[in-house]
C-alpha positions as CSV (number, residue, x, y, z in Angstrom):
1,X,-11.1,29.5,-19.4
2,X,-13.0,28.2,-16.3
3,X,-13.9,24.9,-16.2
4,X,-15.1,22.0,-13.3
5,X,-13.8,19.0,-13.8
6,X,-13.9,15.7,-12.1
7,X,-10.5,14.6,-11.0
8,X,-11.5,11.6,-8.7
9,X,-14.4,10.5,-6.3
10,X,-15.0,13.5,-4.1
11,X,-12.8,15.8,-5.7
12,X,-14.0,18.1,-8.6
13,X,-12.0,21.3,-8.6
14,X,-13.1,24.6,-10.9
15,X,-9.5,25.2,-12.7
16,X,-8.3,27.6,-15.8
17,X,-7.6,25.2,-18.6
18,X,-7.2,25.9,-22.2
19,X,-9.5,27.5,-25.0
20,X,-9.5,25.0,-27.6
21,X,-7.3,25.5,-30.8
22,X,-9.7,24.6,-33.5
23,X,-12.9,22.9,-34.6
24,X,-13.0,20.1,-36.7
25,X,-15.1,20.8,-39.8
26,X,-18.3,19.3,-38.2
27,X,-18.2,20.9,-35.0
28,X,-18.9,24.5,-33.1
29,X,-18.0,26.1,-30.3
30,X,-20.4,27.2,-27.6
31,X,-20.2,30.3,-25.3
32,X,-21.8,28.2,-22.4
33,X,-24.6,30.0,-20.8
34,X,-26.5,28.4,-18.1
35,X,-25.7,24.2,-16.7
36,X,-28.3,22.5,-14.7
37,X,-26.7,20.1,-11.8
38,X,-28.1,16.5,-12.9
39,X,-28.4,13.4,-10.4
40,X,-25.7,11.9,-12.9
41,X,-23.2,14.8,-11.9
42,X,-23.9,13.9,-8.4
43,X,-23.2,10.1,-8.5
44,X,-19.9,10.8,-9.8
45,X,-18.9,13.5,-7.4
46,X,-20.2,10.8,-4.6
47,X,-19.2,7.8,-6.3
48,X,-17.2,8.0,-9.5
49,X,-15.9,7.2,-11.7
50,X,-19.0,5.6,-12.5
51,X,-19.8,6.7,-16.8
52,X,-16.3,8.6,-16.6
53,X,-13.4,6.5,-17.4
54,X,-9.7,7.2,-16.4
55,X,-9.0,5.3,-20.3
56,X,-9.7,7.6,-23.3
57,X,-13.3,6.8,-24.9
58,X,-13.2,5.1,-27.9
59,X,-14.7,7.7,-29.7
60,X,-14.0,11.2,-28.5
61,X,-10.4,10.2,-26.7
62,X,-12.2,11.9,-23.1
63,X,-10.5,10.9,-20.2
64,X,-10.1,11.5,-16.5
65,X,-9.7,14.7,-16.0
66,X,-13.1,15.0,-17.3
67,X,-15.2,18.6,-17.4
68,X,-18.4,17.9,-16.1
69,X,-21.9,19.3,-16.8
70,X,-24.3,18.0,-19.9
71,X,-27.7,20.1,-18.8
72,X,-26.6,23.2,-20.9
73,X,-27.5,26.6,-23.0
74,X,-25.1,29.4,-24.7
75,X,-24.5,30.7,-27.5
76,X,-22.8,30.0,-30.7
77,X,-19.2,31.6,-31.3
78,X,-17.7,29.8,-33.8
79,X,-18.4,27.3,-36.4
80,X,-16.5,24.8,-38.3
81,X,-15.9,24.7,-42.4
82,X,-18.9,22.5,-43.0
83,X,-21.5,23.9,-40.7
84,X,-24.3,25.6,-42.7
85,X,-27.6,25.8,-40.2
86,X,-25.7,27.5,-37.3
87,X,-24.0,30.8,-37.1
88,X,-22.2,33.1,-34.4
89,X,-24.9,34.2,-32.5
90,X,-27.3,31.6,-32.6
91,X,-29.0,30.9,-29.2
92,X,-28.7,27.1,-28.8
93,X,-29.5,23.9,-26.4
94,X,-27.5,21.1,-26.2
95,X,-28.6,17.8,-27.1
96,X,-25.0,16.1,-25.2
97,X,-25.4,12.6,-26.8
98,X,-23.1,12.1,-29.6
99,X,-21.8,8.8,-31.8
100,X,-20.8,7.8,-35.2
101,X,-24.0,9.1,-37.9
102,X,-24.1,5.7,-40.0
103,X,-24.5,3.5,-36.9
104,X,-27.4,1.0,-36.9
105,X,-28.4,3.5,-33.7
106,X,-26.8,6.7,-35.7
107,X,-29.4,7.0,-37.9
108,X,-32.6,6.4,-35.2
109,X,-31.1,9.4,-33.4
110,X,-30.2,6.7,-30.1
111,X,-26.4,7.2,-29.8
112,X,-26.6,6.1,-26.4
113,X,-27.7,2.6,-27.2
114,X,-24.4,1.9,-29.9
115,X,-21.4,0.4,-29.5
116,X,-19.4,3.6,-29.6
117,X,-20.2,7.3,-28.5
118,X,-19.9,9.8,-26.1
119,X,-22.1,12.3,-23.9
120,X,-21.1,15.8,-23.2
121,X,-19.7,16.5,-19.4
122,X,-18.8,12.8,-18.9
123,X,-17.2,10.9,-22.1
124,X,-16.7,13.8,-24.1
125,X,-13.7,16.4,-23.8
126,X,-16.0,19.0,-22.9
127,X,-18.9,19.5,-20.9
128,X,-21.6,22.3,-19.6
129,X,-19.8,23.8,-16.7
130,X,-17.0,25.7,-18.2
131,X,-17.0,28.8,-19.9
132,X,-16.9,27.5,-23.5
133,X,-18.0,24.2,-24.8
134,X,-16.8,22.3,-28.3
135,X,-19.7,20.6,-29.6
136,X,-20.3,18.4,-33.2
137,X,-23.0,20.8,-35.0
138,X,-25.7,17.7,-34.8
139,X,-25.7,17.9,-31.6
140,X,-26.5,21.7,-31.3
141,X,-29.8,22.6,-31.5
142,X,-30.9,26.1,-32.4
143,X,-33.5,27.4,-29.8
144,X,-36.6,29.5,-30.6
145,X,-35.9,33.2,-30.0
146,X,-38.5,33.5,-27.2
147,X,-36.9,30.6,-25.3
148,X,-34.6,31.6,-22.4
149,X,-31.3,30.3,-21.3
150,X,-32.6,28.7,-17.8
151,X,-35.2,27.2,-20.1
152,X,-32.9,26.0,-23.0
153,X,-31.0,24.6,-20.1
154,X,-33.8,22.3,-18.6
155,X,-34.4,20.9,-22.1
156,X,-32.2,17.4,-21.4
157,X,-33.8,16.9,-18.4
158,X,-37.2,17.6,-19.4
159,X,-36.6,15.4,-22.7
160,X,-36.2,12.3,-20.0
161,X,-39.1,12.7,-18.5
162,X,-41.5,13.0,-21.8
163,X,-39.6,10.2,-23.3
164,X,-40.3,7.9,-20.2
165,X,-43.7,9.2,-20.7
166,X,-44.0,8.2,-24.1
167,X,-43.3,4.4,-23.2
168,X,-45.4,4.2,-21.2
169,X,-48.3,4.6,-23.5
170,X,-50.2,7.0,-21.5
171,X,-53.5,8.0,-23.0
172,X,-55.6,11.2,-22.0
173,X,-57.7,10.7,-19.4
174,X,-55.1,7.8,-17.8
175,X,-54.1,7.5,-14.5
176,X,-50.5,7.3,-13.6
177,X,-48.2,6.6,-10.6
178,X,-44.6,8.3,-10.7
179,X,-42.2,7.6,-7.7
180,X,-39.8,9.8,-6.8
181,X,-40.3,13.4,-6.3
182,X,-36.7,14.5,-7.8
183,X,-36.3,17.0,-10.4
184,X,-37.2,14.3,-13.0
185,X,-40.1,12.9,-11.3
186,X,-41.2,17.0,-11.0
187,X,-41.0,16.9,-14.5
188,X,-42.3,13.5,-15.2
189,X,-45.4,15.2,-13.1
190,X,-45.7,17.9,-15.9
191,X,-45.3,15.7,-18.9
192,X,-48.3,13.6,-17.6
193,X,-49.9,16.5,-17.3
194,X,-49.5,17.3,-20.5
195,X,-50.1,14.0,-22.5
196,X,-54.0,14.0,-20.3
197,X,-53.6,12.0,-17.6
198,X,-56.2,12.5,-15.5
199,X,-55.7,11.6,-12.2
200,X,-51.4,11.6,-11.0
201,X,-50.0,10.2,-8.2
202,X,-46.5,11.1,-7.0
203,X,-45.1,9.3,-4.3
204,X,-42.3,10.5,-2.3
205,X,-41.3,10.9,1.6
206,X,-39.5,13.7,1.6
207,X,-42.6,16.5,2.9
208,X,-40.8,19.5,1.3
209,X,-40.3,17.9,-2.2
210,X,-43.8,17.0,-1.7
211,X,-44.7,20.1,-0.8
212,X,-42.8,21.6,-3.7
213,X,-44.4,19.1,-6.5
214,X,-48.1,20.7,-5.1
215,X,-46.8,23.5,-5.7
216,X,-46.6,23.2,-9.4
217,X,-49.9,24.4,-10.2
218,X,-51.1,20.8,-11.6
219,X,-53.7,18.8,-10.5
220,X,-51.3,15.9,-8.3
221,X,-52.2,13.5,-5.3
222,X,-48.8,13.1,-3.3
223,X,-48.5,10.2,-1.2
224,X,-45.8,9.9,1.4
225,X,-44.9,5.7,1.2
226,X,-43.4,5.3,4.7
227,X,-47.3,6.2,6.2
228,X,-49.5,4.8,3.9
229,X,-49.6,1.8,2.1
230,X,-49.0,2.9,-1.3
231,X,-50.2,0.2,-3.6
232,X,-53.8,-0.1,-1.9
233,X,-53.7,4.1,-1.7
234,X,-53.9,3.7,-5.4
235,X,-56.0,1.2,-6.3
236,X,-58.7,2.5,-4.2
237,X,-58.4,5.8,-6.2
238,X,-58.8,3.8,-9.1
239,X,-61.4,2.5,-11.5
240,X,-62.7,-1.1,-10.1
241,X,-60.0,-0.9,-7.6
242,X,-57.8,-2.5,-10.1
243,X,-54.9,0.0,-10.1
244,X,-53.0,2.6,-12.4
245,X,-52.8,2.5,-16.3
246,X,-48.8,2.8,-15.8
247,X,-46.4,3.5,-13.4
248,X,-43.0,5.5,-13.6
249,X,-40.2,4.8,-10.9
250,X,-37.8,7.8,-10.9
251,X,-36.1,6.9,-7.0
252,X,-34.2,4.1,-8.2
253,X,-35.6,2.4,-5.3
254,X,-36.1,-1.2,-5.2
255,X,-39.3,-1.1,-2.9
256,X,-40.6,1.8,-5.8
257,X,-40.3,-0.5,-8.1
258,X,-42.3,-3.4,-6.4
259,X,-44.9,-0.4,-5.6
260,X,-44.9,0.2,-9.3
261,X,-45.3,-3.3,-10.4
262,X,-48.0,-4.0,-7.8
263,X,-49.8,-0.6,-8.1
264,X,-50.9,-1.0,-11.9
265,X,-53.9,-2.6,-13.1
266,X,-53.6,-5.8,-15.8
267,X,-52.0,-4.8,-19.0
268,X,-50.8,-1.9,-17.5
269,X,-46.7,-0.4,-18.4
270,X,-44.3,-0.1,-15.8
271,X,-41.0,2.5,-16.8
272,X,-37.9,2.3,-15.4
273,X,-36.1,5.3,-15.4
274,X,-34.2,5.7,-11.5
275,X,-31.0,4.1,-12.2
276,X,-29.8,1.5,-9.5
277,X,-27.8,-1.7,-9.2
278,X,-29.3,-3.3,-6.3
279,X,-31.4,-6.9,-6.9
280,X,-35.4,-6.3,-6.9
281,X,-37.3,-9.7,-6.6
282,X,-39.5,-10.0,-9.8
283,X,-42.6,-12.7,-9.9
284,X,-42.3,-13.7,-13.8
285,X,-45.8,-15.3,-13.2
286,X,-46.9,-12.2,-11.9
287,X,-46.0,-10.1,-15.4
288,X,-46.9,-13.1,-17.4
289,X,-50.4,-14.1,-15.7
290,X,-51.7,-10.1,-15.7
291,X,-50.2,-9.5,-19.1
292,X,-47.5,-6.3,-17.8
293,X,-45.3,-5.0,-19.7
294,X,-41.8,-3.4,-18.1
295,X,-40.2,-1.1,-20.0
296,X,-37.1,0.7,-19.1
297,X,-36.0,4.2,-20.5
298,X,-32.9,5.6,-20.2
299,X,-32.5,8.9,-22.7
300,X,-34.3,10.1,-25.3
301,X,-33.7,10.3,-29.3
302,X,-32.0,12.9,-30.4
303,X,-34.8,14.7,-32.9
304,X,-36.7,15.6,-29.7
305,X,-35.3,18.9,-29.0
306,X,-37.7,20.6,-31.1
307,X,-41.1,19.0,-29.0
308,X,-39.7,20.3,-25.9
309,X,-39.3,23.4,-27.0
310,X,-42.8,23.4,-28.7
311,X,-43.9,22.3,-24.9
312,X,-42.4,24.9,-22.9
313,X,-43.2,27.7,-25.1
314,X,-46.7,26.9,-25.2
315,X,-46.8,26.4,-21.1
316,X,-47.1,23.2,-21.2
317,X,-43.9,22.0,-19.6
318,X,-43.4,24.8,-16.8
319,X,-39.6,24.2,-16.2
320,X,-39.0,27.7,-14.7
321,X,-41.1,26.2,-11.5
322,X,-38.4,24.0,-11.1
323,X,-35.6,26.6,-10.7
324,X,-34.8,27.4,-7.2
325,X,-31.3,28.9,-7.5
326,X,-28.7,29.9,-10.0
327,X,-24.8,30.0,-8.9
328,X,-21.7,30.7,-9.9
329,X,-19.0,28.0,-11.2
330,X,-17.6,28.4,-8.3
331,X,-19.8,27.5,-5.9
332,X,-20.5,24.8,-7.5
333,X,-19.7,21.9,-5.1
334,X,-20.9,24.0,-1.3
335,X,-24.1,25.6,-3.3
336,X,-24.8,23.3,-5.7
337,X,-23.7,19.5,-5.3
338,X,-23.7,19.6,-1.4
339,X,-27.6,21.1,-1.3
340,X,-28.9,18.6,-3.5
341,X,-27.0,15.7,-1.8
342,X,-29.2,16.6,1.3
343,X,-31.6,13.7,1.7
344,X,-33.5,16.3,4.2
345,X,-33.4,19.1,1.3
346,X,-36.0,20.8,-0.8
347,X,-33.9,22.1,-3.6
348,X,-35.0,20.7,-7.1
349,X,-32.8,22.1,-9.4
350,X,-29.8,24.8,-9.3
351,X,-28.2,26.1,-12.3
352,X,-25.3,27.6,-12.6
353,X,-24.4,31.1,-14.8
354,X,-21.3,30.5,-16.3
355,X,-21.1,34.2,-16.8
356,X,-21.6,35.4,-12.9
């Protein structure tokens, strides 16, 4: 079969590797569908290994060469001796966060937080963009029938951006300030949406993103930070001038999150979700003296799969709107990774049909 796999920073090649021999009695195997291109596939192509590790992982035994790819659909082909709520045939999303089930984080559904694990398409042997996937059963999520591939493959993604919206307490009628008009802060956009906020702010400099988060259909000021000062933008939209009820930084931008920090009113919850390793100053008086909390949010539990398919069925979470191309395996690095790696570029997300 056809799979991508990274080899080394810079070099993921599409190559013809093996079929696996047989499923352990817990697991399945996946005809793969449709893979979404995540910002994590893209920081290892650009400056991996960074979650791949050239030693096997502790608890799958992945190593370098590693398929890549966690954003996925397909379809059920096989199941092992003690699976008994999938069958061949079964449409299914993958939830690609895996670990040991007894695990003080095992049993609250947050493999990524424990001591041992792995996540499909970077520390487990198989990943989303190949033609066939081996996945544990728990992990495999039956999708409704009305639910499309493209949508069951925007599921991970979307699953980041309501869980980031879930801590930060947003009520209906809220305000909100997300920064960083990615794919995830597109989506962060709809899951404010849909939890009631009331008035959204979206700050990003790229026009065309902007343009394309407008676009959406839902109610969204966008605020380009290089010509306006962002922080007193938003507090002048605000009740009392005293700021946002919560703030989400998707950029992982160290001036975003001083923006985000400084744009919220008293007692109000700033998210972390952009990853970055660069040093942002933090006042601790600051925090302390108006009460803030700063929360950061890096995946999601793994019982949410059926809420996000509740949301995008009822039209709630728009996904599709996200969509702007779908490629082959490939093309995968010059129409996918290359695009996206664009600072100038308006593509949100590309997903690639593993059966073109």
């Amino acid at each position: 079969m056809k799979a991508a796999r990274f080899h080394a920073k810079g070099d993921v090649r599409v190559e013809d590797i093996d079929l696996p021999a047989e499923l352990a009695p817990d697991e399945v195997l996946v005809r793969n569908q449709f893979c979404g291109i995540c910002g994590t596939d893209l920081h290892e192509f650009v400056a991996g290994p960074i979650f791949i590790s050239p030693q096997p992982n502790s608890f799958s035994g992945a190593s370098v060469p590693q398929i890549l790819g966690h954003e996925f659909s397909g379809t059920i082909e096989k199941v092992g001796g003690d699976v008994s709520h999938l069958k061949p045939g079964d449409h299914v999303s993958i939830q690609p966060h895996m670990g040991p089930l007894d695990g003080y984080f095992g049993v609250r559904g947050l493999h990524f937080l424990g001591t041992r694990g792995a996540a499909t398409g970077l520390t487990w042997p198989w990943g989303g963009f190949a033609e066939y996937a081996v996945m544990k059963a728990y992990a495999t999520v039956k999708m409704p029938a009305n639910l499309s591939f493209r949508q069951g493959a925007m599921v991970e993604p979307a699953a980041v951006a309501i869980t980031a919206i879930d801590r930060s307490g947003l009520e209906p009628g809220a305000s909100v300030l997300i920064t960083g008009g990615g794919p995830i802060g597109a989506l962060t956009v709809m899951a404010a949406h849909a939890a009631g906020a009331a008035k959204i702010f979206v700050s990003e400099p790229n026009a065309s993103r902007r343009k394309r988060i407008e676009g959406i259909g839902i109610p969204v000021t966008t605020i380009d930070p290089t010509a306006v000062d962002l922080v007193a933008f938003v507090r002048q939209e605000t009740f009392e001038g005293l700021g946002c009820d919560a703030a989400v930084e998707c950029a992982g931008n160290p001036r975003a999150i001083t923006d985000c920090l400084a744009a919220v009113r008293p007692r109000g919850t700033v998210v972390l979700v952009g990853l970055t390793n660069n040093k942002v100053e933090i006042s601790p008086f600051d925090l302390i003296v108006r009460d803030i909390r700063l929360q950061g949010s890096l995946c999601y539990p793994t019982t949410l799969w059926p809420r996000i398919f509740a949301m995008i069925e009822s039209g709630r979470l728009p996904v599709d709107a996200l969509i702007d191309e779908v490629i082959s395996l490939d093309d995968l690095v010059g129409k996918g990774f290359e695009p996206l790696l664009d600072p100038s570029g308006a593509k949100m997300k590309i997903l690639v049909d593993l059966n073109a």
